[in-house]
N, CA, C and O atoms as a MOPAC input file, in Angstrom:
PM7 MOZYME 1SCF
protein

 N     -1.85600 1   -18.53800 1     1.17300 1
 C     -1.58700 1   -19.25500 1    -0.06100 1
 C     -2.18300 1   -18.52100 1    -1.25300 1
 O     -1.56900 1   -18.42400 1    -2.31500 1
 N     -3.07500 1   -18.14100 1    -1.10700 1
 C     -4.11600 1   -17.22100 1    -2.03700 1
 C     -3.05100 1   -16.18700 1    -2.84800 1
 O     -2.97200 1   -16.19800 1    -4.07700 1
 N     -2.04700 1   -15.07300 1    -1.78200 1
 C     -1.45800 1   -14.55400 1    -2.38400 1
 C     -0.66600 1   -14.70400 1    -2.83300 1
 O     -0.18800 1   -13.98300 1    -3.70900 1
 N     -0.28500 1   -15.56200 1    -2.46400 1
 C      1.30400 1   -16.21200 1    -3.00800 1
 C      0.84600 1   -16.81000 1    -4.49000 1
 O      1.55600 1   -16.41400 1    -5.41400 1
 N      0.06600 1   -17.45400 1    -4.74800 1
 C     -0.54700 1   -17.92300 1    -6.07900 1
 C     -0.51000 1   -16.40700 1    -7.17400 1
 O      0.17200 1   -16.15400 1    -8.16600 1
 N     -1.80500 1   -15.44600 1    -6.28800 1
 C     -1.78600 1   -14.20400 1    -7.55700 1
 C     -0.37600 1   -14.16900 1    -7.36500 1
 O      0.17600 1   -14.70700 1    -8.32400 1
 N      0.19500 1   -13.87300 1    -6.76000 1
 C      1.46900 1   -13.25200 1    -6.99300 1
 C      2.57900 1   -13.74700 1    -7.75900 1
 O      3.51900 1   -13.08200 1    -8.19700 1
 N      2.37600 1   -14.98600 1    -7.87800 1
 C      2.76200 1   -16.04900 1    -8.79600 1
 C      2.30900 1   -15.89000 1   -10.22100 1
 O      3.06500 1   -16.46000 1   -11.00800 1
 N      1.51100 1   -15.41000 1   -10.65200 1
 C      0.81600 1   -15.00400 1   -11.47400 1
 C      1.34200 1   -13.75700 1   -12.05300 1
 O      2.09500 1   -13.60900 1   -13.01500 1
 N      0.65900 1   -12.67200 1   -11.07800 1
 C      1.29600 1   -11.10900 1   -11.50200 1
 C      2.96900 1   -10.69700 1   -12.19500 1
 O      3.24400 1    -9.92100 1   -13.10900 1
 N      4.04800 1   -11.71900 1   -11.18900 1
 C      4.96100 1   -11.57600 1   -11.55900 1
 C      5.68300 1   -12.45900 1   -12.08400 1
 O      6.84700 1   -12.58500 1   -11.70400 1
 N      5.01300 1   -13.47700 1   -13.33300 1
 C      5.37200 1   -14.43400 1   -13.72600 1
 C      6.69000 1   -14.17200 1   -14.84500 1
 O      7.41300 1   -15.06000 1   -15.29700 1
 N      6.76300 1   -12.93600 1   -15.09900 1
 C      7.75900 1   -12.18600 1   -15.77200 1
 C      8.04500 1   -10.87200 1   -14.92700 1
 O      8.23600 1   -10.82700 1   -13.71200 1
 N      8.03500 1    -9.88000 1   -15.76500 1
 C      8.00300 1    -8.49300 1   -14.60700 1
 C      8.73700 1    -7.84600 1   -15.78800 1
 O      9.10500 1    -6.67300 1   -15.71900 1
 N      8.94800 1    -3.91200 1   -18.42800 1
 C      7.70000 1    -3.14800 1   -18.13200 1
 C      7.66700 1    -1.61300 1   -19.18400 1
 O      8.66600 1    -1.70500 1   -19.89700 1
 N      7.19500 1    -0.79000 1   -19.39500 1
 C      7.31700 1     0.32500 1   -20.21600 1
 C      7.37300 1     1.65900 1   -19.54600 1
 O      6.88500 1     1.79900 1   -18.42400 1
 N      7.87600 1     2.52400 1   -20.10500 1
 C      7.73100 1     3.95600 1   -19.02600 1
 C      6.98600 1     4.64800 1   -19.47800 1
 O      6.33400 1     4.25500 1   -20.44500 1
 N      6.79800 1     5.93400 1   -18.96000 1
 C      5.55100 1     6.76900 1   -18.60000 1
 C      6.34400 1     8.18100 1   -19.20200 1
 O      7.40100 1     8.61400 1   -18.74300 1
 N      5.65700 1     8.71900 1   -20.21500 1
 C      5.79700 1    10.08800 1   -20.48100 1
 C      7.15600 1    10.81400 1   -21.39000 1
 O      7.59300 1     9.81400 1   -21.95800 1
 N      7.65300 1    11.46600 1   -21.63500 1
 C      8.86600 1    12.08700 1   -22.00800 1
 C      9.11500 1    11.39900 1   -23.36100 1
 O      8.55100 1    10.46300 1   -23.92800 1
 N     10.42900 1    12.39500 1   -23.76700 1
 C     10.72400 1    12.06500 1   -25.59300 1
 C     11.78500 1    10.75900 1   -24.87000 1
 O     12.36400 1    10.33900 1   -25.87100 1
 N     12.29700 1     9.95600 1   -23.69300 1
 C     13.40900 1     9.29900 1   -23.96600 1
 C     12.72600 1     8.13000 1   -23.31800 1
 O     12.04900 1     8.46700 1   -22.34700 1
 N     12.72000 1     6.92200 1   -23.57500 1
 C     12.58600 1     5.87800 1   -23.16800 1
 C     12.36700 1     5.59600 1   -21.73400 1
 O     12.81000 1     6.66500 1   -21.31400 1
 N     12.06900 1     5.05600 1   -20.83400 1
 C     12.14400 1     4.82100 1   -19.88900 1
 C     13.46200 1     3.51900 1   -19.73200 1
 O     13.78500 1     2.62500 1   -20.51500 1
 N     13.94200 1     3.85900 1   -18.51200 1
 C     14.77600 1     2.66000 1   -17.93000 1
 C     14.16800 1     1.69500 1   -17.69500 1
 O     12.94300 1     1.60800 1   -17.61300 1
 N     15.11100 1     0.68800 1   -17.53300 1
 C     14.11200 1    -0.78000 1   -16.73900 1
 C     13.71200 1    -0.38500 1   -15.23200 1
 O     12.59100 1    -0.69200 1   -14.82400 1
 N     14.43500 1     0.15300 1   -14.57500 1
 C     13.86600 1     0.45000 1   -13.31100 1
 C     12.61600 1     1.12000 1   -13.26400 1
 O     11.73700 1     0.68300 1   -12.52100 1
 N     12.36300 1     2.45800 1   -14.19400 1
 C     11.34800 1     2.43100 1   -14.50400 1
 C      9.86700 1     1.88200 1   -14.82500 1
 O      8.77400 1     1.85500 1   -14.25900 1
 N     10.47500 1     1.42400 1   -16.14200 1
 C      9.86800 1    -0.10400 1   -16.10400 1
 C      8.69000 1    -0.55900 1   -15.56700 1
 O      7.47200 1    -0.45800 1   -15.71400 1
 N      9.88800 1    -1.34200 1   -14.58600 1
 C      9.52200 1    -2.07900 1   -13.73900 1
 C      7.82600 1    -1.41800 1   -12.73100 1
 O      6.69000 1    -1.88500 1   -12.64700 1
 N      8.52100 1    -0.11800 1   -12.12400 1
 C      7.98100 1     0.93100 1   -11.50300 1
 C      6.49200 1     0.68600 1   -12.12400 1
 O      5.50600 1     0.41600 1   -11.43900 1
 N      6.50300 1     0.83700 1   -13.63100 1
 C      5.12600 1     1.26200 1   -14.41600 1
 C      4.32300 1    -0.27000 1   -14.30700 1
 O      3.11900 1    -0.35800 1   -14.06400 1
 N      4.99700 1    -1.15100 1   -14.47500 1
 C      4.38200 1    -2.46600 1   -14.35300 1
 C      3.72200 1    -2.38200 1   -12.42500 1
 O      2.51300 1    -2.56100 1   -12.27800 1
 N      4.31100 1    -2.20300 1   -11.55400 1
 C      4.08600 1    -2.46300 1   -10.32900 1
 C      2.66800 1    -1.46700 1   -10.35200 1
 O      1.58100 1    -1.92900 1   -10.00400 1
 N      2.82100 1    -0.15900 1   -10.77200 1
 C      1.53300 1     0.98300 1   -10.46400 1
 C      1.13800 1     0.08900 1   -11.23000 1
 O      1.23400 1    -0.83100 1   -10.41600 1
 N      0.58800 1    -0.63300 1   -12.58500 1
 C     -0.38700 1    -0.60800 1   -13.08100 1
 C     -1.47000 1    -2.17800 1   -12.13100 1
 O     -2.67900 1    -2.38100 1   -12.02000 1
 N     -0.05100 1    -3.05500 1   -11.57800 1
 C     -0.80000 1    -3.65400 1   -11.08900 1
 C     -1.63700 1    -3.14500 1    -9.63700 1
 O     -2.70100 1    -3.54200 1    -9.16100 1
 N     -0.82400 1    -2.26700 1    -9.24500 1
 C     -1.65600 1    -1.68600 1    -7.90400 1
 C     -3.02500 1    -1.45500 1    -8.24800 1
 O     -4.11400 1    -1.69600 1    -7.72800 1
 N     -2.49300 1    -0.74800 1    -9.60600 1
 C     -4.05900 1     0.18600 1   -10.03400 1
 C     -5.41600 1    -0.79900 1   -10.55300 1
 O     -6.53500 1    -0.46200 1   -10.93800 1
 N     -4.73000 1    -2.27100 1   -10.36400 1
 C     -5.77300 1    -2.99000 1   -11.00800 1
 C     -5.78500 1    -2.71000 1   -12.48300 1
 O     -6.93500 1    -2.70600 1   -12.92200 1
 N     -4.93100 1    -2.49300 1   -13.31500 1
 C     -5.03200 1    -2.49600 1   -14.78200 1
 C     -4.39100 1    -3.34700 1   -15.72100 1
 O     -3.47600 1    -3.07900 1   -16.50000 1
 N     -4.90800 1    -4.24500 1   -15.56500 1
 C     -4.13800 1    -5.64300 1   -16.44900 1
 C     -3.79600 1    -5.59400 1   -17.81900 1
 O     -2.89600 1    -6.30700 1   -18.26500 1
 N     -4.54800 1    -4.68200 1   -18.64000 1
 C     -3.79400 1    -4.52800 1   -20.15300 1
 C     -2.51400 1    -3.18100 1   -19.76500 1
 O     -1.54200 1    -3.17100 1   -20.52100 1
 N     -2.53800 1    -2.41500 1   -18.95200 1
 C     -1.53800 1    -1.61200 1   -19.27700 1
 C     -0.12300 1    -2.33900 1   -18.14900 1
 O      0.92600 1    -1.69400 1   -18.12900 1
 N     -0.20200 1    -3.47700 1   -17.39800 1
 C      0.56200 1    -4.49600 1   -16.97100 1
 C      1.24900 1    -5.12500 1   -17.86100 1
 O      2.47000 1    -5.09200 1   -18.01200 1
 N      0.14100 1    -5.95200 1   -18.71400 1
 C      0.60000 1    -6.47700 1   -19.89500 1
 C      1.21700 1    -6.27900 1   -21.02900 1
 O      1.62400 1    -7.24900 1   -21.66900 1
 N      1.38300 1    -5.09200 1   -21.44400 1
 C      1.93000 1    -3.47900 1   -22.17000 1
 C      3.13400 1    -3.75600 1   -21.69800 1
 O      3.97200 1    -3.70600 1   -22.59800 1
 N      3.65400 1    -4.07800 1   -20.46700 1
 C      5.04100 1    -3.94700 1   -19.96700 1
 C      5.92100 1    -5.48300 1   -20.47900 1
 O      7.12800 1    -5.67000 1   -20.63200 1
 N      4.89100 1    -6.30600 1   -20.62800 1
 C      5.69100 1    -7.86300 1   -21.01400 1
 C      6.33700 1    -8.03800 1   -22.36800 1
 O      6.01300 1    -7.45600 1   -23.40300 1
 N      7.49400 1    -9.10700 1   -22.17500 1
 C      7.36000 1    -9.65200 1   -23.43800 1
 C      6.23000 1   -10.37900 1   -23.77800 1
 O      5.47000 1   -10.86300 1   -22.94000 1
 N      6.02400 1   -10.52000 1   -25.55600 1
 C      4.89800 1   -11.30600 1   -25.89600 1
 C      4.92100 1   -12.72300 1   -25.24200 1
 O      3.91700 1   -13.36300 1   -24.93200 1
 N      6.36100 1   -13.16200 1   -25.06000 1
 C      6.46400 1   -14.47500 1   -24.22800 1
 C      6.08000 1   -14.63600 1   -23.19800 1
 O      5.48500 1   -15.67400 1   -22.91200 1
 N      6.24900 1   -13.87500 1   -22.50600 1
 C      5.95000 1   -13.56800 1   -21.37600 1
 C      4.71700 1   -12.98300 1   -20.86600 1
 O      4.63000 1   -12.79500 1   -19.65200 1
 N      3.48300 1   -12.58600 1   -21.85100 1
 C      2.57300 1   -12.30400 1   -22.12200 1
 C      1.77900 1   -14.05300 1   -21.88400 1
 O      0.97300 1   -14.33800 1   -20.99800 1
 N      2.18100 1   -14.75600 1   -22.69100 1
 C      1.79100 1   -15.86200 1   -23.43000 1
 C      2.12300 1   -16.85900 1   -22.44900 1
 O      1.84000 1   -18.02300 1   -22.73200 1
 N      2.72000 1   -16.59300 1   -21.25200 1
 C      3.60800 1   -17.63400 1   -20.33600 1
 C      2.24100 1   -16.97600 1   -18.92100 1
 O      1.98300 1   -17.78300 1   -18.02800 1
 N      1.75000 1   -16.02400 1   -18.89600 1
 C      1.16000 1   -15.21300 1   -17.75700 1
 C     -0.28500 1   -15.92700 1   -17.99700 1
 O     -0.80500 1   -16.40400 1   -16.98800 1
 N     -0.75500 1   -16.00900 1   -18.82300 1
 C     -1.87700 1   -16.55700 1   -19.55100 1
 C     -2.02800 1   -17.83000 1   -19.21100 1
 O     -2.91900 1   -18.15800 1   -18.42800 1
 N     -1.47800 1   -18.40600 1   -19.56300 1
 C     -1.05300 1   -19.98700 1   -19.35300 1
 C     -1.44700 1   -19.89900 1   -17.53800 1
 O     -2.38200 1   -20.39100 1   -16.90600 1
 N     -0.34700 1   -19.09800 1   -17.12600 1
 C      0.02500 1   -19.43900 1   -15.37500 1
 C     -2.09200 1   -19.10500 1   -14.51800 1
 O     -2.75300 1   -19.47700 1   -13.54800 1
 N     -2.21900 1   -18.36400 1   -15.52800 1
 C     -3.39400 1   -18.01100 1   -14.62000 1
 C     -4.39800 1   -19.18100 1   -15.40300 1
 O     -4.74300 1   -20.24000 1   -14.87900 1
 N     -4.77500 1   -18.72400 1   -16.77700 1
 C     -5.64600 1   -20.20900 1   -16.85900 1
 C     -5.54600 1   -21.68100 1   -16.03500 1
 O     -6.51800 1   -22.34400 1   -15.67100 1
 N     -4.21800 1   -22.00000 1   -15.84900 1
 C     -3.96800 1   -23.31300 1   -14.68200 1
 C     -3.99200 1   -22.91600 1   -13.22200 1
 O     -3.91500 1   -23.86900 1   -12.44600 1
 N     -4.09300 1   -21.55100 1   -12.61000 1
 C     -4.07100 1   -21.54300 1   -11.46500 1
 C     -5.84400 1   -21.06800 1   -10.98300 1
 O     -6.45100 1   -21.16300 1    -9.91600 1
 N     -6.22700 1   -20.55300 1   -12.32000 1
 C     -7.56500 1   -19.76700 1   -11.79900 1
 C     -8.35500 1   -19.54100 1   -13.34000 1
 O     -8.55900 1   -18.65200 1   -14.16600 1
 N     -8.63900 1   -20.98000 1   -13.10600 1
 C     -9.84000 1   -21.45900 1   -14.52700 1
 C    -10.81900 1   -20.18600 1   -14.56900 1
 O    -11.10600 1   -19.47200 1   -15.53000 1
 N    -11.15000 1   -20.13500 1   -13.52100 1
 C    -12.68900 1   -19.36800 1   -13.71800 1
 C    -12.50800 1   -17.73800 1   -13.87700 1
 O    -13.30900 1   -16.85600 1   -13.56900 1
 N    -11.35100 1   -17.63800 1   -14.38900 1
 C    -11.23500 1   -15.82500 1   -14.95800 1
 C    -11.46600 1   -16.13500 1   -16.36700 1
 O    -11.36400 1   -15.22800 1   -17.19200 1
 N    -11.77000 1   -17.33300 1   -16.73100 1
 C    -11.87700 1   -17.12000 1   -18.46800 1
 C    -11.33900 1   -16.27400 1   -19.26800 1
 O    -12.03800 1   -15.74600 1   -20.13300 1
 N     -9.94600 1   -15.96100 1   -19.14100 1
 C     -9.37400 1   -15.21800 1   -20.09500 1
 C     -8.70700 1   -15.70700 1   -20.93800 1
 O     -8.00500 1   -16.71800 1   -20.95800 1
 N     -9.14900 1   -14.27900 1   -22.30500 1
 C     -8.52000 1   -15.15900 1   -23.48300 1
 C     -7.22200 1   -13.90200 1   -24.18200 1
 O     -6.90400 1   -13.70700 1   -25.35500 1
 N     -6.74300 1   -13.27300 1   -22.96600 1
 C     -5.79000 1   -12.09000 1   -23.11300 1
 C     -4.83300 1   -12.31100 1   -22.16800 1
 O     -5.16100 1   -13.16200 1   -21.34100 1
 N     -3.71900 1   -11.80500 1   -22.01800 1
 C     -3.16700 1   -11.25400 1   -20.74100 1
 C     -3.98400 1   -10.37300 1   -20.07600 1
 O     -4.63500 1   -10.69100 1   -19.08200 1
 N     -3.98200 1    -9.15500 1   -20.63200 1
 C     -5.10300 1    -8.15600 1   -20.20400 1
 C     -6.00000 1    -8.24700 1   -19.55900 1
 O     -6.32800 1    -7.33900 1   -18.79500 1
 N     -6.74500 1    -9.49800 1   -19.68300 1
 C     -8.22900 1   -10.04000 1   -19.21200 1
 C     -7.73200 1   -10.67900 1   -18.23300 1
 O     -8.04900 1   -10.08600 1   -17.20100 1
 N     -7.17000 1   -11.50500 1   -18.03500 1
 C     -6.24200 1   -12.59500 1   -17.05300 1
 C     -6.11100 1   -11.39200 1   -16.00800 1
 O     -6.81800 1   -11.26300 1   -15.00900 1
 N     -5.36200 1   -10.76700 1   -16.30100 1
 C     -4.87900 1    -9.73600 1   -15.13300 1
 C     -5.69900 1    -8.70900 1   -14.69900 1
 O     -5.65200 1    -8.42100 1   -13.50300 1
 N     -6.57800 1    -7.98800 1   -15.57000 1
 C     -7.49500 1    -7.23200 1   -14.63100 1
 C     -8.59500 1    -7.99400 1   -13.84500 1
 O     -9.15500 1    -7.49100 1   -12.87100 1
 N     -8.90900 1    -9.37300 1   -14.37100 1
 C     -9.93500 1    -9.96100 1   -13.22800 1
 C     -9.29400 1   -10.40600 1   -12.20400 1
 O     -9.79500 1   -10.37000 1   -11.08000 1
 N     -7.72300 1   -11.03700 1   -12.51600 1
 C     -7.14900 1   -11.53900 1   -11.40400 1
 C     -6.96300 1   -10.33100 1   -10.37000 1
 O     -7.02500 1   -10.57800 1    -9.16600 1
 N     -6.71500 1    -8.90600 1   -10.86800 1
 C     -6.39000 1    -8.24200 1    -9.72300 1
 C     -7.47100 1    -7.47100 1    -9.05200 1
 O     -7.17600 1    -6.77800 1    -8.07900 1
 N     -8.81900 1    -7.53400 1    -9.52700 1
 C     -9.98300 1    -7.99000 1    -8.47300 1
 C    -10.05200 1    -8.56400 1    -7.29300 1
 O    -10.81700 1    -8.11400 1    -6.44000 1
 N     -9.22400 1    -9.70400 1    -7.04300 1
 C     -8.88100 1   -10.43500 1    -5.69700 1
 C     -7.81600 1    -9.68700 1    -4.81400 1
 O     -7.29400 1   -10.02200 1    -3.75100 1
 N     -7.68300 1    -8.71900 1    -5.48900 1
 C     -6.26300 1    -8.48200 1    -4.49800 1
 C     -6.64600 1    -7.42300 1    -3.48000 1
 O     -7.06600 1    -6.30600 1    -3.78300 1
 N     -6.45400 1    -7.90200 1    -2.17300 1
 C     -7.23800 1    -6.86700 1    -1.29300 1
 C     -6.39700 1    -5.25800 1    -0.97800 1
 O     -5.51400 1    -5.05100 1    -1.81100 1
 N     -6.53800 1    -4.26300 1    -0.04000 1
 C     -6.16000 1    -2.79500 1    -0.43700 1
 C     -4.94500 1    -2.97700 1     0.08000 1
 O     -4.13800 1    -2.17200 1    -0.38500 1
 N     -4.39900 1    -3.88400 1     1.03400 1
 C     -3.45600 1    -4.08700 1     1.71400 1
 C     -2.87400 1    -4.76300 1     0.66000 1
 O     -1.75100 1    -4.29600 1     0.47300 1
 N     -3.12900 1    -5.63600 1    -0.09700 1
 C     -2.09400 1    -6.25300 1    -1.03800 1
 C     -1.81600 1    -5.09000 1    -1.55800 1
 O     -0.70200 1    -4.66200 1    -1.25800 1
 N     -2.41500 1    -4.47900 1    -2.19300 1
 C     -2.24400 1    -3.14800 1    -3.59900 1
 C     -1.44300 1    -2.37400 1    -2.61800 1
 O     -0.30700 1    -2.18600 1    -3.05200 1
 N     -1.62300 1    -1.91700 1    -1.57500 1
 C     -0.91600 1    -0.61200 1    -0.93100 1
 C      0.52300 1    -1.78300 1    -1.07900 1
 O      1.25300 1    -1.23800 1    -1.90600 1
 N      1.03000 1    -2.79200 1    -0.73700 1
 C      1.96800 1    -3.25200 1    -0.38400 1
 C      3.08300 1    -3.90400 1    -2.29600 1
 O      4.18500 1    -4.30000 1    -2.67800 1
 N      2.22200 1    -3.69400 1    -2.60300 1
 C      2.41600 1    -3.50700 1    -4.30700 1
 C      2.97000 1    -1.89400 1    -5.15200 1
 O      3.78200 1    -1.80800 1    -6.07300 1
 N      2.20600 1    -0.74300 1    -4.45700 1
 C      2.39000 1     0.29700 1    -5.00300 1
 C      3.51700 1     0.79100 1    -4.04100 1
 O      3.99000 1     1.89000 1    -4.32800 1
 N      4.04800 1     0.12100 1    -2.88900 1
 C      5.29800 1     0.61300 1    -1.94900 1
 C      6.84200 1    -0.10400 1    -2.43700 1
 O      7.96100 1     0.18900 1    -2.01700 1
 N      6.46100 1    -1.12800 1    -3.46200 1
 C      7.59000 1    -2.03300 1    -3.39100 1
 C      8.35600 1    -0.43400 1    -4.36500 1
 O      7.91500 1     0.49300 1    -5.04500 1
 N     10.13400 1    -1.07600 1    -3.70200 1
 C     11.28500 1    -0.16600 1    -4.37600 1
 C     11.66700 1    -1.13600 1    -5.37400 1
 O     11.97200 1    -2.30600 1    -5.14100 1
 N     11.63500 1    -0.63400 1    -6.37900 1
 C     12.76500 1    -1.23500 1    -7.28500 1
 C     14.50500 1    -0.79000 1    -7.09700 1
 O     15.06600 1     0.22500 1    -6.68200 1
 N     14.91800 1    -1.91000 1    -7.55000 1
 C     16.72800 1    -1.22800 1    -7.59000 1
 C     17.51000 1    -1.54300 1    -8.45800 1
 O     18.21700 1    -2.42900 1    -7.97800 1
 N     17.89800 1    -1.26800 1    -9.79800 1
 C     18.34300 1    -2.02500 1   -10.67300 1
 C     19.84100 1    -2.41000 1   -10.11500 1
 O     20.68300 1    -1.71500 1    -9.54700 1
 N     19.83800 1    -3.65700 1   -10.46300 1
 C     20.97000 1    -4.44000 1   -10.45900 1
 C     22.30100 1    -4.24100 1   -11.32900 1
 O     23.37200 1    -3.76700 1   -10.94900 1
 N     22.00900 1    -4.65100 1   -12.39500 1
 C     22.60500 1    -4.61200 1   -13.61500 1
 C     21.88300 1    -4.44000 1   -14.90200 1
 O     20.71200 1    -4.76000 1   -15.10300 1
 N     22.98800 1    -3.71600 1   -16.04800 1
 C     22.64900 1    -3.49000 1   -17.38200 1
 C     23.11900 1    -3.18700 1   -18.50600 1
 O     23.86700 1    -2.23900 1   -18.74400 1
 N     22.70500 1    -3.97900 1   -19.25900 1
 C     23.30200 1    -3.18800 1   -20.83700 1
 C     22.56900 1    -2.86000 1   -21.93300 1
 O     21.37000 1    -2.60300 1   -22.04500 1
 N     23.58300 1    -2.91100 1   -22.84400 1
 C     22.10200 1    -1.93500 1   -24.00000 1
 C     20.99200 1    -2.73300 1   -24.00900 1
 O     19.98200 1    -2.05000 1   -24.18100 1
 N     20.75000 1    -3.99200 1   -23.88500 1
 C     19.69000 1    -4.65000 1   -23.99500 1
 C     19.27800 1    -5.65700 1   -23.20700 1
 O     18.25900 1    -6.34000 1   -23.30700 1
 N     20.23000 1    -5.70200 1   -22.33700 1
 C     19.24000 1    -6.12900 1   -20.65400 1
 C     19.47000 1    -5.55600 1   -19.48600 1
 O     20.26800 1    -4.73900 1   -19.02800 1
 N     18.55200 1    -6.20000 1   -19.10900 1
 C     18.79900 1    -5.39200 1   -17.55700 1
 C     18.17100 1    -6.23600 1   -16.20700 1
 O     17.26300 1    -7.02100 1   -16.48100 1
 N     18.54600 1    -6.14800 1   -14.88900 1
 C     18.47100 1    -7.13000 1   -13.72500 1
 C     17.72800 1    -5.70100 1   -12.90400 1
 O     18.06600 1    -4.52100 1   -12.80500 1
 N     16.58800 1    -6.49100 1   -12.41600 1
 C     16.43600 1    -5.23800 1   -10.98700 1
 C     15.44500 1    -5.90200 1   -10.05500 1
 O     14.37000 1    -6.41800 1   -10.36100 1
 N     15.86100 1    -5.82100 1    -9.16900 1
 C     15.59300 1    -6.15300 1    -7.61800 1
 C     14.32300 1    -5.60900 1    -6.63700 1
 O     14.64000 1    -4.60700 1    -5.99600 1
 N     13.15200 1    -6.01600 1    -6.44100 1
 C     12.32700 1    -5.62400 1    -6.00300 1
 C     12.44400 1    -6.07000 1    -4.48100 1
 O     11.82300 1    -5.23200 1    -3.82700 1
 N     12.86600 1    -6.83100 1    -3.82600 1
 C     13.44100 1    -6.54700 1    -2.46900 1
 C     14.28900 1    -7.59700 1    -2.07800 1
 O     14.26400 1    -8.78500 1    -2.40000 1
 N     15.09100 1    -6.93500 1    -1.28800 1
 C     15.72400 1    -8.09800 1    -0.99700 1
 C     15.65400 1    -9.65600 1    -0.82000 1
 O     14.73000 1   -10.20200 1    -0.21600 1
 N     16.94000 1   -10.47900 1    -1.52400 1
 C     16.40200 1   -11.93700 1    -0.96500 1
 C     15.69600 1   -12.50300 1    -2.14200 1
 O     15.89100 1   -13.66300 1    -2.50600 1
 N     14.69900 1   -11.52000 1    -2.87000 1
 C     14.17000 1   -11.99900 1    -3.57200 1
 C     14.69400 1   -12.10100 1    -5.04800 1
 O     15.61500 1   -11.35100 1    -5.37000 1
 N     14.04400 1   -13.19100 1    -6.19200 1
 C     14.63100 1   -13.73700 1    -7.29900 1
 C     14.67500 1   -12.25600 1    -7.99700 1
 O     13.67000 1   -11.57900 1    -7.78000 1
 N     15.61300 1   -11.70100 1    -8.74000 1
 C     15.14200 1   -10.56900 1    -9.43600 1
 C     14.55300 1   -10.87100 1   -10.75800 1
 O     14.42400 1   -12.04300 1   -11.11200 1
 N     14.19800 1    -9.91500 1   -11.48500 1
 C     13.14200 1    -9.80000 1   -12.71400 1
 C     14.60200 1    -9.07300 1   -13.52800 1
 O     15.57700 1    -8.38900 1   -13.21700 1
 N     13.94100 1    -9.80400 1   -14.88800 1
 C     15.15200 1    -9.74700 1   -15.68900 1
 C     13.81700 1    -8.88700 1   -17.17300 1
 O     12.60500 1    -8.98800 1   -17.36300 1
 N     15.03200 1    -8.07000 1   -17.92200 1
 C     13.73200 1    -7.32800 1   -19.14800 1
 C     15.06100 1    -7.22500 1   -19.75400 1
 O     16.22800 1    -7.32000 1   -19.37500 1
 N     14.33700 1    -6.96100 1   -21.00100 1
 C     15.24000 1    -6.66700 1   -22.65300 1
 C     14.32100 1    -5.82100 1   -23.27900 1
 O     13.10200 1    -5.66200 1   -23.33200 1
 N     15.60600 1    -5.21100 1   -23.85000 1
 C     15.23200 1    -4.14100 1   -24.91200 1
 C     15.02400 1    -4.13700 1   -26.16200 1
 O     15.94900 1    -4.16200 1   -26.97400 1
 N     13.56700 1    -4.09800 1   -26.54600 1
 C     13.28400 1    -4.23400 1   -27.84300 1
 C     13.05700 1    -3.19200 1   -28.44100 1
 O     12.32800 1    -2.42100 1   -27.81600 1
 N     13.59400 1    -2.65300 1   -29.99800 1
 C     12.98700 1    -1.46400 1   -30.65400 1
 C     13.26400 1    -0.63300 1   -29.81400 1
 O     12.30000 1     0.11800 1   -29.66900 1
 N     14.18600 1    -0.34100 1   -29.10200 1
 C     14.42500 1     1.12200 1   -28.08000 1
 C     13.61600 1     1.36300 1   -27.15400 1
 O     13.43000 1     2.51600 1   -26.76700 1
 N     12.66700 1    -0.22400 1   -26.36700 1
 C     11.90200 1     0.12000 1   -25.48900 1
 C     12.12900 1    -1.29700 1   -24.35300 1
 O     12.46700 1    -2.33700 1   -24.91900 1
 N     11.99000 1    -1.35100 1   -23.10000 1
 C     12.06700 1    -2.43800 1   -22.32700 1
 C     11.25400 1    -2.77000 1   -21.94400 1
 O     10.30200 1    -2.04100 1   -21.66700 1
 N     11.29300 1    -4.39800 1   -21.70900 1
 C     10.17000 1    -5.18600 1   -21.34300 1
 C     10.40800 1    -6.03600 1   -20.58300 1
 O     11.39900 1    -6.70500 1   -20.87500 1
 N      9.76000 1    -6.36700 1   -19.46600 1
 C      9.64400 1    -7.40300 1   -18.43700 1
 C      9.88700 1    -8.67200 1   -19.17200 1
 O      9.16700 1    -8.91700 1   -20.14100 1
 N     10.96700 1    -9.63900 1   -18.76800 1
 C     11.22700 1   -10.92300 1   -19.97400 1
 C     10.95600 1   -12.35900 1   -18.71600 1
 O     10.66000 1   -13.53800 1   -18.90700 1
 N     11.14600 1   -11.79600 1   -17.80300 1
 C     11.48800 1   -13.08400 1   -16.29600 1
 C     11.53600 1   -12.73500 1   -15.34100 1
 O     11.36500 1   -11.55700 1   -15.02700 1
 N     11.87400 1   -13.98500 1   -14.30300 1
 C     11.88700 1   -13.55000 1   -13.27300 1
 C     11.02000 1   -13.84900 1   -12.20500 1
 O      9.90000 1   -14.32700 1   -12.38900 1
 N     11.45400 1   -13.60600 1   -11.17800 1
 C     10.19100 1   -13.74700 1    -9.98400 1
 C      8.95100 1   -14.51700 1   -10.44700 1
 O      8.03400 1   -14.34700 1   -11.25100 1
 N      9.47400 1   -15.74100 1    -9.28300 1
 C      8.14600 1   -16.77200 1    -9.32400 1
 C      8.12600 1   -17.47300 1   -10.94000 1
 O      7.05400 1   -18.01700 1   -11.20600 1
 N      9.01900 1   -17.51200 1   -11.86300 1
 C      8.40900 1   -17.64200 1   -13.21800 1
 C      8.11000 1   -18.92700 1   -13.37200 1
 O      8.31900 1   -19.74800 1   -12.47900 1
 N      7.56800 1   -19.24400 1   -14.56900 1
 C      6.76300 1   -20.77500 1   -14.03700 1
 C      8.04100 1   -21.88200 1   -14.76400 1
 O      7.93300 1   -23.10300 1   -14.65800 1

């Protein structure tokens, strides 16, 4: 139950890409959101959200897990991913993304089968985790 809660949490939305002059895809994305949670780094997780969705993650963890006292996403998520044991993280930094569908300004992608996919939009020529999986 434990994980199913963080995880409820982590992917209460679901990101930004890494490096180069061109944007990253949502699959990407996505990708950069998943490493950062492996890596235990909750502001560069949060980097990947919408502000709504920022503001919706916050919420989910203050009601699920009072005692992280956070008054960020950022904060929310790097203490929450303190709990997450090496087997969660290894099983976090293995997930495939697969994008689904897209257009100039959304996009659907699939982190495994069966499961709800995570939905992001493009703001300012950049994408962001908007929904999705587990959302509250």
């Amino acid at each position: 139950m434990r994980a199913a809660t963080i995880a409820s949490v982590l992917i209460v939305g679901v990101l930004s890409g890494c490096g180069g002059d061109e944007p990253a895809g949502p699959a990407a994305v996505m990708s950069t959101y998943l490493s950062a949670v492996a890596d235990g780094d909750g502001e560069r997780a949060c980097a990947q959200l919408t502000e709504a969705t920022r503001q919706a993650t916050l919420r989910a963890a203050a009601r699920n897990f009072p005692d992280l006292d956070a008054k960020t996403c950022g904060q929310a998520l790097t203490r929450l991913l303190t709990r997450l044991s090496e087997a969660e993280r290894t099983q976090v930094r293995e997930t495939k993304v697969r994008l689904i569908a897209a257009s100039d300004a959304r996009a659907t992608v699939e982190l495994r089968e069966g499961a709800k996919p995570a939905q992001l939009l493009k703001r300012d020529g950049r994408w962001y985790v908007s929904g999705g999986l587990f959302q509250e």
